[in-house]
N, C-alpha and C positions, 0 to 999 in steps of 0.2 A: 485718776483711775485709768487705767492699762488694758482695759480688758476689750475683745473686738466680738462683742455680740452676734451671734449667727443664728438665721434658723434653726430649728430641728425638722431631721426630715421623716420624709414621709405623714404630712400636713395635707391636709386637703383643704385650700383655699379659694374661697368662691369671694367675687368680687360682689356687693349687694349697695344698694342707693347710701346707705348709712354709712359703708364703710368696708366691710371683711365679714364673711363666716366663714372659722376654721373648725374645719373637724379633726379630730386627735383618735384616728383608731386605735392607737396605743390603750389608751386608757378611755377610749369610747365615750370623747367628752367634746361638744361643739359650744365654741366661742364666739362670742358675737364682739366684734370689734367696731369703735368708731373711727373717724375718719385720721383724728392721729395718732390713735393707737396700730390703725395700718399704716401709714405714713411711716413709724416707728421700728413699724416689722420689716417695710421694705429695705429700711436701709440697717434692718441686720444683718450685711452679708456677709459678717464673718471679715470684711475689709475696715470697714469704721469703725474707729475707736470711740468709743461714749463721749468724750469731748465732742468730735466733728459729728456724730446724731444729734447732739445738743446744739452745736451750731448751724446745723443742717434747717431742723427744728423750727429753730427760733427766724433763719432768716423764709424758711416759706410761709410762716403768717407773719410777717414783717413786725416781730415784737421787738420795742426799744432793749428789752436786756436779754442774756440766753436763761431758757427755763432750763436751767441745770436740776435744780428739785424737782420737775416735774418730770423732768426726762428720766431721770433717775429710777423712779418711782416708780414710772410705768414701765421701764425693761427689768425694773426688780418681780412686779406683778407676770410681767409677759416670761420670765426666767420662772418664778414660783409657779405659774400657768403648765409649764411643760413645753413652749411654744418655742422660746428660745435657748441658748445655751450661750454662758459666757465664758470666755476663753481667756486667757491672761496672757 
């Protein structure tokens, strides 16, 4: 997949001990995130492509294989959320 995952703006992002709370005044909805689901958000910049998030991912909790499924899943939820936006 090709796609370079970016915010969506106009987020209000507060950093909290668990991890993220975004607020979404678009749709007047606050998200509570954990710690790799913001880890996930950060590097939507709109520059990374879902491979190097997945690779990114996987080498900051030093897991032996890259979580492709799980990274997956969680910018498919963080895209379905309103949060982010993928690009192609």
């Amino acid at each position: 997949e090709s796609s370079t995952p970016r915010l969506v703006k106009g987020l209000r992002i507060t950093p909290s001990t668990n991890g993220y709370i975004v607020y979404d005044a678009r749709r007047e909805r606050v998200h509570y995130l954990n710690h790799t689901a913001a880890l996930v958000m950060d590097l939507c910049t709109g520059r990374n492509s879902l491979a190097e998030i997945v690779t990114l991912v996987g080498a900051a909790y030093g897991l032996p294989r890259k979580p492709a499924r799980e990274v997956g899943a969680l910018v498919r939820q963080l895209a379905g959320e309103g949060l982010i936006a993928l690009d192609s």
